[in-house]
C-alpha atoms as a printed R data frame, in Angstrom:
    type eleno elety resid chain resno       x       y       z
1   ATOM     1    CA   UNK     A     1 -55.223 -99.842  27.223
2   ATOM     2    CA   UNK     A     2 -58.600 -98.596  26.109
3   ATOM     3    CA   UNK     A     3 -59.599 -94.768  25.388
4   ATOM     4    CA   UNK     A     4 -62.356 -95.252  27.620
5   ATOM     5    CA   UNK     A     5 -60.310 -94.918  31.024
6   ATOM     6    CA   UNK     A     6 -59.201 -91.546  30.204
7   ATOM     7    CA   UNK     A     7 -62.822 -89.565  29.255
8   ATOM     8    CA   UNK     A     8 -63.260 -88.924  32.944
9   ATOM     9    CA   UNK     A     9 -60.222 -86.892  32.969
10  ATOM    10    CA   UNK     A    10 -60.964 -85.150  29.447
11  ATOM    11    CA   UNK     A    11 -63.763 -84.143  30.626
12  ATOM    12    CA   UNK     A    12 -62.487 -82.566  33.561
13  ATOM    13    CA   UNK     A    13 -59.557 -81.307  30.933
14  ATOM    14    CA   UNK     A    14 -61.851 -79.780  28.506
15  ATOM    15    CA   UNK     A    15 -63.536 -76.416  30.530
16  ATOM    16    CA   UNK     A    16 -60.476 -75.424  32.063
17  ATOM    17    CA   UNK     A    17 -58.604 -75.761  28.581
18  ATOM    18    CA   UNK     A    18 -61.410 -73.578  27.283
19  ATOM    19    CA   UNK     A    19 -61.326 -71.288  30.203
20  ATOM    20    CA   UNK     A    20 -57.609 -70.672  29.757
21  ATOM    21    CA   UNK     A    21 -57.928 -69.662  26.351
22  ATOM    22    CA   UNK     A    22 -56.156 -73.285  24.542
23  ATOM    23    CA   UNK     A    23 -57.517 -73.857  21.442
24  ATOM    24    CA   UNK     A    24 -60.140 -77.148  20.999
25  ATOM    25    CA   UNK     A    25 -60.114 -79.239  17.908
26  ATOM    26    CA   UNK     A    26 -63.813 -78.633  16.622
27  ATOM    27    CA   UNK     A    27 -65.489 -81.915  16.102
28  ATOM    28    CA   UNK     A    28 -68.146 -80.639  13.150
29  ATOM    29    CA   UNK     A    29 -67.701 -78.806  10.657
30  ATOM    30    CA   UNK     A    30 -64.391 -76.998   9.657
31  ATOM    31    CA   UNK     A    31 -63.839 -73.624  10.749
32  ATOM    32    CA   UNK     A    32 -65.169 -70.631   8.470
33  ATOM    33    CA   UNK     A    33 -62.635 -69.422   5.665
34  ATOM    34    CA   UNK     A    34 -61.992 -65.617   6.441
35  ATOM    35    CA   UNK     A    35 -60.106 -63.454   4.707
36  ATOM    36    CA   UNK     A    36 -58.934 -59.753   6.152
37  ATOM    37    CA   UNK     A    37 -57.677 -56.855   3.690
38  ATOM    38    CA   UNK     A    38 -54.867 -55.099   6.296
39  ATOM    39    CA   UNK     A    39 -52.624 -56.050   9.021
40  ATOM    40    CA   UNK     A    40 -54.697 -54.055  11.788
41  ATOM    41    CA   UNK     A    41 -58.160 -55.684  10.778
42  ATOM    42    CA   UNK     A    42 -56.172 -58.759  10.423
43  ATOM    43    CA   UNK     A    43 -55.350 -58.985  13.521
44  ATOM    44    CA   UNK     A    44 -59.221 -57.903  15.394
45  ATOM    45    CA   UNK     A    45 -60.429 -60.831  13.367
46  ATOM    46    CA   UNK     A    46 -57.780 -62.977  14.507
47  ATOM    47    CA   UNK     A    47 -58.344 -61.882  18.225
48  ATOM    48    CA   UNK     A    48 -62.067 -62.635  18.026
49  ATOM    49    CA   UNK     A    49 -61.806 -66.053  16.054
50  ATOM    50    CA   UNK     A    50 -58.926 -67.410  18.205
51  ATOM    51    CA   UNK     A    51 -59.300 -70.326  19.221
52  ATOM    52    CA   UNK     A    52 -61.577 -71.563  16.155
53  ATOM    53    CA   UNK     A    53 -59.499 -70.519  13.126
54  ATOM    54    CA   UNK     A    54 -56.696 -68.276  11.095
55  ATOM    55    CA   UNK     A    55 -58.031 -65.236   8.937
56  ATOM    56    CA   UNK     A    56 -56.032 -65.082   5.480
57  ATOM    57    CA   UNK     A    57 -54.553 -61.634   5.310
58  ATOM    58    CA   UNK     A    58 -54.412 -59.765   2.003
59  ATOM    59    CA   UNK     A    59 -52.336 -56.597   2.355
60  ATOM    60    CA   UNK     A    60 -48.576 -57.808   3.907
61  ATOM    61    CA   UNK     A    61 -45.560 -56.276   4.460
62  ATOM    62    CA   UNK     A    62 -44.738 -52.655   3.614
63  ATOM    63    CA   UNK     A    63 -47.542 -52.853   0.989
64  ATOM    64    CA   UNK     A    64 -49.914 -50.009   0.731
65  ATOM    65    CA   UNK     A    65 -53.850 -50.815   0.657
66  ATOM    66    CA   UNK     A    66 -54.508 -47.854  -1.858
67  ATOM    67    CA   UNK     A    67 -52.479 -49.646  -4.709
68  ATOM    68    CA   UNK     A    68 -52.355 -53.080  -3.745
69  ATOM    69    CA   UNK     A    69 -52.182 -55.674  -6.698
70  ATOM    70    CA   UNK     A    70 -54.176 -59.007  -5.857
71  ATOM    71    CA   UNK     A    71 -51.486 -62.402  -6.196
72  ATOM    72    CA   UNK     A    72 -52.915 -65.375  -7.007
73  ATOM    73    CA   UNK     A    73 -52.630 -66.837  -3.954
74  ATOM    74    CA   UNK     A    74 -54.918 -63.674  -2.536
75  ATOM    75    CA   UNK     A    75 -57.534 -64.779  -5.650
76  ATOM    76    CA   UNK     A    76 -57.662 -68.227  -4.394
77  ATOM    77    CA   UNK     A    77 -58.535 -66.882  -0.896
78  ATOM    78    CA   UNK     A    78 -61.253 -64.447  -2.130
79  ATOM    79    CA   UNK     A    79 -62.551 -66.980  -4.007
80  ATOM    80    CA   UNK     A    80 -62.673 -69.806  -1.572
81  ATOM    81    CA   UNK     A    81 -63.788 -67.262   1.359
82  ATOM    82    CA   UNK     A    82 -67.390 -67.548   3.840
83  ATOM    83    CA   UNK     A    83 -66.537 -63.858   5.233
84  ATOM    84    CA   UNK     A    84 -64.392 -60.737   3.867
85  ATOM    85    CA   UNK     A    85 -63.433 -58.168   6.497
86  ATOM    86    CA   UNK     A    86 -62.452 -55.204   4.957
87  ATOM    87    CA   UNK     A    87 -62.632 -51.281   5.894
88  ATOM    88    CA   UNK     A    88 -64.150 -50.092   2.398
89  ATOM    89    CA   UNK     A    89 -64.094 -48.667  -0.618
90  ATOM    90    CA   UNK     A    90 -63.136 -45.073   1.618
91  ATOM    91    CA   UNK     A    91 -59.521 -46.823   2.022
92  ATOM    92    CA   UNK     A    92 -59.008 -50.590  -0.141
93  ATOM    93    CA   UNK     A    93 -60.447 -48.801  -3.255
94  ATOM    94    CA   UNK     A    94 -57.982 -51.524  -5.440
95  ATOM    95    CA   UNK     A    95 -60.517 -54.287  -3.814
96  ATOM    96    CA   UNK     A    96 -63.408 -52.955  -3.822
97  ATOM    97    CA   UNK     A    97 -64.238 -54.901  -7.626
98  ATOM    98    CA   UNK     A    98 -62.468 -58.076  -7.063
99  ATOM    99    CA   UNK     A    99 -64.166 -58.583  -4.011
100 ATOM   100    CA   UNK     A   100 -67.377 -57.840  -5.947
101 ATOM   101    CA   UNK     A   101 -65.950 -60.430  -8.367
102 ATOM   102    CA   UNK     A   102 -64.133 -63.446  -6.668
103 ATOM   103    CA   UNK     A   103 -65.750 -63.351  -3.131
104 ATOM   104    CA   UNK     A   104 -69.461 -63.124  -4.687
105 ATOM   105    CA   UNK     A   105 -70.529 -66.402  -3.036
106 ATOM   106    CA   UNK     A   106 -68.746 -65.000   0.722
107 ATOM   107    CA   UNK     A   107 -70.252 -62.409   2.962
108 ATOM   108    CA   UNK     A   108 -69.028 -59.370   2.648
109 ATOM   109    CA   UNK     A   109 -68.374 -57.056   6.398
110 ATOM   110    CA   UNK     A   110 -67.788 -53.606   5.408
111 ATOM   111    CA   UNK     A   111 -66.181 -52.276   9.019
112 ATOM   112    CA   UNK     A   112 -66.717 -48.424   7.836
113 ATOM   113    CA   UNK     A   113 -70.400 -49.425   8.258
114 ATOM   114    CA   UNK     A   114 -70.351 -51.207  11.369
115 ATOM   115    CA   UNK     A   115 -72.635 -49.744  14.241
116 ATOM   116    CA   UNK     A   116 -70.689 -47.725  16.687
117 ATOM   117    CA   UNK     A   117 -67.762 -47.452  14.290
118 ATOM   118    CA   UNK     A   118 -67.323 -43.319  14.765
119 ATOM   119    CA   UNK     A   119 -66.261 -41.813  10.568
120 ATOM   120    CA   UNK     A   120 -64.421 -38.630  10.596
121 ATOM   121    CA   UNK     A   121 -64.777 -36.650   6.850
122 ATOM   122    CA   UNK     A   122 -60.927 -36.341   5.651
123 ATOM   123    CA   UNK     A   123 -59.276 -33.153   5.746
124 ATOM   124    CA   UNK     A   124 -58.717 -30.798   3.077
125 ATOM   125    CA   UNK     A   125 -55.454 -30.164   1.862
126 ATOM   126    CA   UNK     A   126 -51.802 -31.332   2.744
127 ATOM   127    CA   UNK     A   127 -51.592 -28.207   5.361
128 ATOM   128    CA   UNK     A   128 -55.158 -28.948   6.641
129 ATOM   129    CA   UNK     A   129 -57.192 -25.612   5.712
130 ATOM   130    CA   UNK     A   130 -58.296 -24.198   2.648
131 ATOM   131    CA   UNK     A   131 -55.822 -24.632  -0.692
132 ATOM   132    CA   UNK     A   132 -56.696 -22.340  -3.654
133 ATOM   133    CA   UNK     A   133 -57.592 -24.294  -6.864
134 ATOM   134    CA   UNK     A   134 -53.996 -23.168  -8.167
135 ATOM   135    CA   UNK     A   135 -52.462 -25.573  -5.851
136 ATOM   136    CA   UNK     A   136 -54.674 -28.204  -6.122
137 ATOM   137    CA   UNK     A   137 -53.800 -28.072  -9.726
138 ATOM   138    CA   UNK     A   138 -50.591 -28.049  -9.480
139 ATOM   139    CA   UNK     A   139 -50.480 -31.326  -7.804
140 ATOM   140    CA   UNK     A   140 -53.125 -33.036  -9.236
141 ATOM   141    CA   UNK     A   141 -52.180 -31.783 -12.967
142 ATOM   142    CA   UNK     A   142 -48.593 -33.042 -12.256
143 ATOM   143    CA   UNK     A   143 -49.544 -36.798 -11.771
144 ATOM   144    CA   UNK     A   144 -52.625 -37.178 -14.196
145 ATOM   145    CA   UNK     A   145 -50.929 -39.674 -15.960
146 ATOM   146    CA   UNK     A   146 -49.897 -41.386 -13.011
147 ATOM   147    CA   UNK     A   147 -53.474 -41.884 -11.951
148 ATOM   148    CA   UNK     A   148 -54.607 -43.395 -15.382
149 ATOM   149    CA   UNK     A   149 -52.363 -45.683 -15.059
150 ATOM   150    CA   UNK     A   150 -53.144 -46.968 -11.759
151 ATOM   151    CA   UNK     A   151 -57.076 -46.725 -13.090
152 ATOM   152    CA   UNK     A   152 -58.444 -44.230 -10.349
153 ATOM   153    CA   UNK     A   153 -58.486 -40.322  -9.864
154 ATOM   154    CA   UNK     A   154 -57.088 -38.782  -7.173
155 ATOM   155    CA   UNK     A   155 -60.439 -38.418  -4.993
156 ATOM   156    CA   UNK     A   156 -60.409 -42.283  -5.773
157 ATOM   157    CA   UNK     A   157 -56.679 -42.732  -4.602
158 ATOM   158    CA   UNK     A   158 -57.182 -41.064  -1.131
159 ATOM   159    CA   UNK     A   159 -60.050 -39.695   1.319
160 ATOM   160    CA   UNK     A   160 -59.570 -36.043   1.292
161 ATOM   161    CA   UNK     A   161 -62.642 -34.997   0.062
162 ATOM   162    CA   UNK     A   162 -64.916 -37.563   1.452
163 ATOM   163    CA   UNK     A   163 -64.580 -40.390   4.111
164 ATOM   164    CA   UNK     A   164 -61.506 -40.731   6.081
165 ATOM   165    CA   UNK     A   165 -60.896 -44.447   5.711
166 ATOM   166    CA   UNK     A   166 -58.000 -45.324   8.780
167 ATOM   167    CA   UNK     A   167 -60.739 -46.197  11.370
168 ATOM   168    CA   UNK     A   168 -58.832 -48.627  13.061
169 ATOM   169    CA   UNK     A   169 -56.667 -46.278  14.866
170 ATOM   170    CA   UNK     A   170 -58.906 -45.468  17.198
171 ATOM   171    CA   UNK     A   171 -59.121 -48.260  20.071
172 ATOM   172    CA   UNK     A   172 -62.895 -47.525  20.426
173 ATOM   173    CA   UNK     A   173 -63.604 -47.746  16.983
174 ATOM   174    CA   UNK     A   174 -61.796 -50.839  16.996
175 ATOM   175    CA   UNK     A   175 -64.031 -52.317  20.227
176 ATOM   176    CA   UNK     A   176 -67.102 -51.551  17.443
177 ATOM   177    CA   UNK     A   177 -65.154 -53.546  14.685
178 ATOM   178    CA   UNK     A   178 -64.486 -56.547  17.224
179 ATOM   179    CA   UNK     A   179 -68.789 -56.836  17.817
180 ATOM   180    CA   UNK     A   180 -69.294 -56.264  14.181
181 ATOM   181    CA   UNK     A   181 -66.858 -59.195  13.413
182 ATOM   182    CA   UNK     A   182 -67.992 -61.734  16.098
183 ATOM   183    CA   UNK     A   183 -71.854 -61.109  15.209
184 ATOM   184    CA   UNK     A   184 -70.803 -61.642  11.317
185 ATOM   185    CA   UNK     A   185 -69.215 -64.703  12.306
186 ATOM   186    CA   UNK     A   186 -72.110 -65.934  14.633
187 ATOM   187    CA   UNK     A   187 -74.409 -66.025  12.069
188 ATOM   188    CA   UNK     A   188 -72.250 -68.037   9.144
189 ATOM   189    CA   UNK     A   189 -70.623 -70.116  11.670
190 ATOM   190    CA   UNK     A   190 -73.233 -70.464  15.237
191 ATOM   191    CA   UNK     A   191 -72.042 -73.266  16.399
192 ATOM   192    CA   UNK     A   192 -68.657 -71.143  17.486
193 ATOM   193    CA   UNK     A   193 -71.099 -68.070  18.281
194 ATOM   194    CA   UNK     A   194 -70.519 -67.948  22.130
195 ATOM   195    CA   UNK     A   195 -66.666 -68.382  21.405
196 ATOM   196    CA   UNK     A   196 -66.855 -65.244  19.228
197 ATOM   197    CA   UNK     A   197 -69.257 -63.435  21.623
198 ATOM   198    CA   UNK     A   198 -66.148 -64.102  24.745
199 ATOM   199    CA   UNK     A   199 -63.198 -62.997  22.598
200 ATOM   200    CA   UNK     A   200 -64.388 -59.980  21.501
201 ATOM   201    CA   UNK     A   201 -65.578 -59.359  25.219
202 ATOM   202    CA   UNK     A   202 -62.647 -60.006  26.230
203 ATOM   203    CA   UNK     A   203 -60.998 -57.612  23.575
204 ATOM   204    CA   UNK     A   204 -63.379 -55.164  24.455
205 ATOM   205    CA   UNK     A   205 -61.719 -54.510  28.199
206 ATOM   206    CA   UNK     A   206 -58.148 -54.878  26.452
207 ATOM   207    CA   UNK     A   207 -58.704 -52.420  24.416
208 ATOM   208    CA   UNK     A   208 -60.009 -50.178  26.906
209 ATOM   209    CA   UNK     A   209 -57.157 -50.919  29.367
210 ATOM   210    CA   UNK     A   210 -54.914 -49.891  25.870
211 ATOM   211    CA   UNK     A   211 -56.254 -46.782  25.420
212 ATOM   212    CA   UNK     A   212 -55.677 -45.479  28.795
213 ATOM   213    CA   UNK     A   213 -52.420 -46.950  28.561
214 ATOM   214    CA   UNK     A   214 -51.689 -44.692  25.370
215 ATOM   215    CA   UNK     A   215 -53.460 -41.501  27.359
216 ATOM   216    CA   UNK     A   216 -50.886 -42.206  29.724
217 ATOM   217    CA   UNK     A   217 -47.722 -42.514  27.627
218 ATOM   218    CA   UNK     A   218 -48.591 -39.438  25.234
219 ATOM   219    CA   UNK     A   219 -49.870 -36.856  28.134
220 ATOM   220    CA   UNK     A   220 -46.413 -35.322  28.001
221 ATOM   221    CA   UNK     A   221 -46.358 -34.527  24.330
222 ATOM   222    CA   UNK     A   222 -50.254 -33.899  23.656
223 ATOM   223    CA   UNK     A   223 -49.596 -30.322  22.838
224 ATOM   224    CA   UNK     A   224 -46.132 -30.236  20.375
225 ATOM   225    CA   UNK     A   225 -46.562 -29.770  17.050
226 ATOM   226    CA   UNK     A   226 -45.668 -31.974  14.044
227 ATOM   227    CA   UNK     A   227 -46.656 -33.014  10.539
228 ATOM   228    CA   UNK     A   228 -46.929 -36.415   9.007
229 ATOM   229    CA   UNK     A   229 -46.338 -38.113   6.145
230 ATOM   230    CA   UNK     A   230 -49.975 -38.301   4.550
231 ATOM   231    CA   UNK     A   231 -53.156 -37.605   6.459
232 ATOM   232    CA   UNK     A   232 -53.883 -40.965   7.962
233 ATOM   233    CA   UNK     A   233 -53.994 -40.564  11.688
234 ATOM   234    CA   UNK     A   234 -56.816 -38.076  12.479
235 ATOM   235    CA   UNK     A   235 -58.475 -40.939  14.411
236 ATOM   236    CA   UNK     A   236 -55.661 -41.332  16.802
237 ATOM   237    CA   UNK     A   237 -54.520 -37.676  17.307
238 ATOM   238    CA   UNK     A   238 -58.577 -36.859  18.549
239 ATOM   239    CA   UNK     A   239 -58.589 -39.946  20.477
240 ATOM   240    CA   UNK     A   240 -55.657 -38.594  22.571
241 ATOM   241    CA   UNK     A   241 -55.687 -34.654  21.528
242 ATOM   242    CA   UNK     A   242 -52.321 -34.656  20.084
243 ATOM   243    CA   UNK     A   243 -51.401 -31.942  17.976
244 ATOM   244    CA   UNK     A   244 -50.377 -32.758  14.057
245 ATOM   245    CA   UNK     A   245 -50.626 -29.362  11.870
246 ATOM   246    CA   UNK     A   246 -50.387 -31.351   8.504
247 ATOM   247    CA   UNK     A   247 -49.103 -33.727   5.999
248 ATOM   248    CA   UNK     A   248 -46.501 -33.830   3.691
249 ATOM   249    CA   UNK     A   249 -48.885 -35.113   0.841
250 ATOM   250    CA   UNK     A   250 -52.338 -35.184   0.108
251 ATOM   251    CA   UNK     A   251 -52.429 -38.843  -1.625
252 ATOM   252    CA   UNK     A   252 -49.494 -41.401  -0.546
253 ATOM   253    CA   UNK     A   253 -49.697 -42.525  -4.317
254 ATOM   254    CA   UNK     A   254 -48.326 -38.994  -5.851
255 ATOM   255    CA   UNK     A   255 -45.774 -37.167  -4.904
256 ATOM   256    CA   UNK     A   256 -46.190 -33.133  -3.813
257 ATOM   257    CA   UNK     A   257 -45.796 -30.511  -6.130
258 ATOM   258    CA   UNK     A   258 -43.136 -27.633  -5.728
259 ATOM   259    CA   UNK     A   259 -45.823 -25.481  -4.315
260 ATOM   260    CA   UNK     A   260 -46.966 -28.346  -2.138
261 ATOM   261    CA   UNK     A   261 -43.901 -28.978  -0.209
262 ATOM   262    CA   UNK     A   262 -43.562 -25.314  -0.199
263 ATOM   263    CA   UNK     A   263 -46.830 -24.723   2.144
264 ATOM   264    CA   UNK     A   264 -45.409 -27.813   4.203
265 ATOM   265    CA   UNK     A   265 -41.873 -25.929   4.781
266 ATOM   266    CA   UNK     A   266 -43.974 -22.727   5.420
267 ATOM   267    CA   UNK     A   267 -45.986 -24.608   8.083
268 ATOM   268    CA   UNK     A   268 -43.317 -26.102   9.463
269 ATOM   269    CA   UNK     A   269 -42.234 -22.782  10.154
270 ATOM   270    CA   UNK     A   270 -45.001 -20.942  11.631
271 ATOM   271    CA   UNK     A   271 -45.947 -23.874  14.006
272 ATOM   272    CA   UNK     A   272 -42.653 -24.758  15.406
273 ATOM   273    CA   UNK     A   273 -43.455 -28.312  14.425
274 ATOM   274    CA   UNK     A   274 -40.832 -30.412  15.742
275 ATOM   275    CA   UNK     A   275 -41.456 -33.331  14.379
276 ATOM   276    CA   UNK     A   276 -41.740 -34.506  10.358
277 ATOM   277    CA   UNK     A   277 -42.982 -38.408  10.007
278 ATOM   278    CA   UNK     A   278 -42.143 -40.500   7.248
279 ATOM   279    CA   UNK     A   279 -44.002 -43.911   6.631
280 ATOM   280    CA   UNK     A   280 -41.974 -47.103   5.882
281 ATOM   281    CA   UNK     A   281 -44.222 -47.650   2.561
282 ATOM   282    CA   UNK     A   282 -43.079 -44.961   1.133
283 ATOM   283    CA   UNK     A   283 -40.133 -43.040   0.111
284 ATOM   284    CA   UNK     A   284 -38.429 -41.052   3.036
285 ATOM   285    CA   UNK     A   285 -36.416 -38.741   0.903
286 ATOM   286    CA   UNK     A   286 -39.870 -36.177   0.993
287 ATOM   287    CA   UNK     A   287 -39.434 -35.950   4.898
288 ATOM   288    CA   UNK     A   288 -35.825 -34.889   4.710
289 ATOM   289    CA   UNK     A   289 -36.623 -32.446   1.905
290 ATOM   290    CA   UNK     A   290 -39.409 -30.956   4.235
291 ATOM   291    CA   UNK     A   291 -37.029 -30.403   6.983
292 ATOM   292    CA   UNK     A   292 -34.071 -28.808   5.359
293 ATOM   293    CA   UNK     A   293 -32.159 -26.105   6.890
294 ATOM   294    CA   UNK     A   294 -34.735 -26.306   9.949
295 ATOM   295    CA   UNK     A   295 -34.597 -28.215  13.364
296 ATOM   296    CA   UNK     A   296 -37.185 -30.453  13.283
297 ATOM   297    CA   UNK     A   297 -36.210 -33.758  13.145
298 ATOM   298    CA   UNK     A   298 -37.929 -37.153  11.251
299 ATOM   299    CA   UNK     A   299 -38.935 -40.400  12.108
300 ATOM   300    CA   UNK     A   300 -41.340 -43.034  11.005
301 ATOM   301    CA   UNK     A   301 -45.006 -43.580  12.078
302 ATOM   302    CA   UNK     A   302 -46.357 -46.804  10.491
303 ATOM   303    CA   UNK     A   303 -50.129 -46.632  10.465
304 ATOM   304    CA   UNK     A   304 -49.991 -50.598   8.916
305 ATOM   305    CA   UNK     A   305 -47.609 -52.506  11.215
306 ATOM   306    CA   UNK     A   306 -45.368 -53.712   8.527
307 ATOM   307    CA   UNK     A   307 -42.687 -55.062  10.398
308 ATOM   308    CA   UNK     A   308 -44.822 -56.506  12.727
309 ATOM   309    CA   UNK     A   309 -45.745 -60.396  13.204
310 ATOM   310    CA   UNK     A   310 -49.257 -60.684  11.909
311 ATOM   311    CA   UNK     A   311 -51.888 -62.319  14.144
312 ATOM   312    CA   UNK     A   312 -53.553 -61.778  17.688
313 ATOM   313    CA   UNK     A   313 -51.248 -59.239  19.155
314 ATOM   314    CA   UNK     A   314 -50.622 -56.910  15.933
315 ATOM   315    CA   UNK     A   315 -53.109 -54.649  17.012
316 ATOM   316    CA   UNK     A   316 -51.853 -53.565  20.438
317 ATOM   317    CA   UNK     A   317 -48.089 -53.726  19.061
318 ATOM   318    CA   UNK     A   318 -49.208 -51.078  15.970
319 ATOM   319    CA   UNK     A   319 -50.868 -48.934  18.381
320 ATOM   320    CA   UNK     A   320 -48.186 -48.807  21.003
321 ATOM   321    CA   UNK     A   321 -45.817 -48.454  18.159
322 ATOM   322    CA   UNK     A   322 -47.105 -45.037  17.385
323 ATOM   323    CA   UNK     A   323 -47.309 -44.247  20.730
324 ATOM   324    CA   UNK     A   324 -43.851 -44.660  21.486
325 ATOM   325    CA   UNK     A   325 -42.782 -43.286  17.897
326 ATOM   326    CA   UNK     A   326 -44.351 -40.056  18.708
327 ATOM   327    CA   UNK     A   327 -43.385 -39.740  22.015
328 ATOM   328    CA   UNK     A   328 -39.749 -40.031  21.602
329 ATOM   329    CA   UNK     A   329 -39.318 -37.867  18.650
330 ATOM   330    CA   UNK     A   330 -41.677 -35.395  20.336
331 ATOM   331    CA   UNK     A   331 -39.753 -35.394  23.591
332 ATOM   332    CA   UNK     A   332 -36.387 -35.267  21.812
333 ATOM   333    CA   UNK     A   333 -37.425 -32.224  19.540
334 ATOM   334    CA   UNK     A   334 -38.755 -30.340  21.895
């Protein structure tokens, strides 16, 4: 039986298989080698290239991208890459020079500078407002070592006084991300361009019905007060006017000072904050301290997706994740 009495009905096969989203062995060249720093971007650039290829993910797990050490395995990628998605030196500080030196030959998609991608400048200070330089000290002095051994400062570490690197929690910034990563990919790989240019249309109106699904499931709890475990979700409290007062620490690397925690407990106080967040990279013991002899009660945000499967879907899981993190501790506090 010959081949030939069957390319009637793969043609026929072939646009609706397209149309329905199943992937198509390419018949040219191999797809391009991408490699994403975090789970969130991971999984935009998996979105938009579905269908053509798998992006390598650096950062996995409960890992944190502000001290992340490079495995050999992540070398080999970075070497071997055509396109490196990361957010930017404002957050993956760790990769900002081994991406300068094993991914010289790739191109190189900083997402902070994507058009349309909205930057917010960090917030000062674990309580949000003004510290005096004693303070500052204080924490900073306590964990100088701890710094120089990790080879960067504490401005370095973390975003307080500059860019606020966690851009990816807002679904709109993350529609900007999606056409910044399809265009990138377009141009090193065109003969997948109007592949790219579809999924991250179509990602464009999920993400859009997302976001009103997340208006909808935090309306009730836009206005309670709580504090988190470092300052990374700015983007998604203005996208949805919740109500955070502050964060436990200034840099997820170093733990507060005595003063520090402190302020916290004293804002905790005089906002009523319900709430106190841990994060599942790091220790939890900080968020019990906080709440002591008080009410409010703790839970986890995860601003990564650690436990989640990486790939397509991460993004929508991570954001609902929050959603429904906040929401139920919010409710139940209140």
């Amino acid at each position: 039986m010959k081949i030939q009495r069957f390319a009637p009905v793969l043609r026929a096969l072939f646009p609706a298989a397209l149309a329905l989203g199943i992937p198509i062995a390419a018949t040219g060249a191999e797809p391009p080698r991408v490699v994403a720093s975090i789970q969130p971007i991971h999984s935009l650039v998996s979105r938009v290239m579905d269908g053509v290829g798998t992006p390598t993910l650096l950062v996995r797990g409960a890992s944190s991208p502000h001290d992340y050490s490079l495995t050999p395995n992540d070398a080999r990628a970075l070497s071997d890459a055509d396109l490196v998605v990361w957010v930017g030196e404002a957050l993956e500080t760790v990769l900002e020079k081994p991406i300068a030196a094993l991914a010289a030959r790739a191109r190189t998609l900083e997402l902070m500078e994507a058009p349309g991608v909205l930057a917010l400048e960090g917030r000062e200070g674990g309580a949000w407002e003004a510290h005096d330089d004693e303070a500052h000290a204080e924490e900073a002095g306590a964990h100088d070592d701890h710094g120089a051994a990790h080879g960067h400062t504490e401005e370095a570490a973390h975003d307080h006084h500059g860019v606020d690197g966690h851009i990816w929690l807002d679904p709109r910034n993350a529609m900007a991300m999606a056409a910044a990563v399809a265009a990138s990919l377009s141009e090193i790989d065109p003969q997948n361009a109007e592949r790219y240019g579809a999924n991250a249309a179509v990602l464009r109106a999920e993400l859009s019905a997302l976001e009103r699904e997340l208006a909808d499931t935090l309306a009730p709890v836009r206005t309670a007060p709580y504090i988190v475990f470092h300052d990374a979700y700015q983007y998604f409290e203005r996208r949805f006017g919740l109500n955070a007062v502050g964060s436990i620490t200034i840099s997820p690397e170093r733990a507060p000072g005595a003063k520090r925690i402190g302020e916290i407990r004293d804002k905790l106080r005089d906002t009523g904050a319900v709430c106190v967040f841990a994060e599942p990279q790091f220790e939890p013991a900080l968020a019990r301290t906080v709440v002591e002899g008080t009410k409010a009660k703790v839970s986890v945000l995860d601003p990564l997706g650690a436990s989640l499967e990486s790939g397509p879907g991460a993004y929508g899981a991570l954001l609902r994740g929050l959603a429904e993190s906040l929401r139920g501790c919010l409710i139940a506090g209140s």
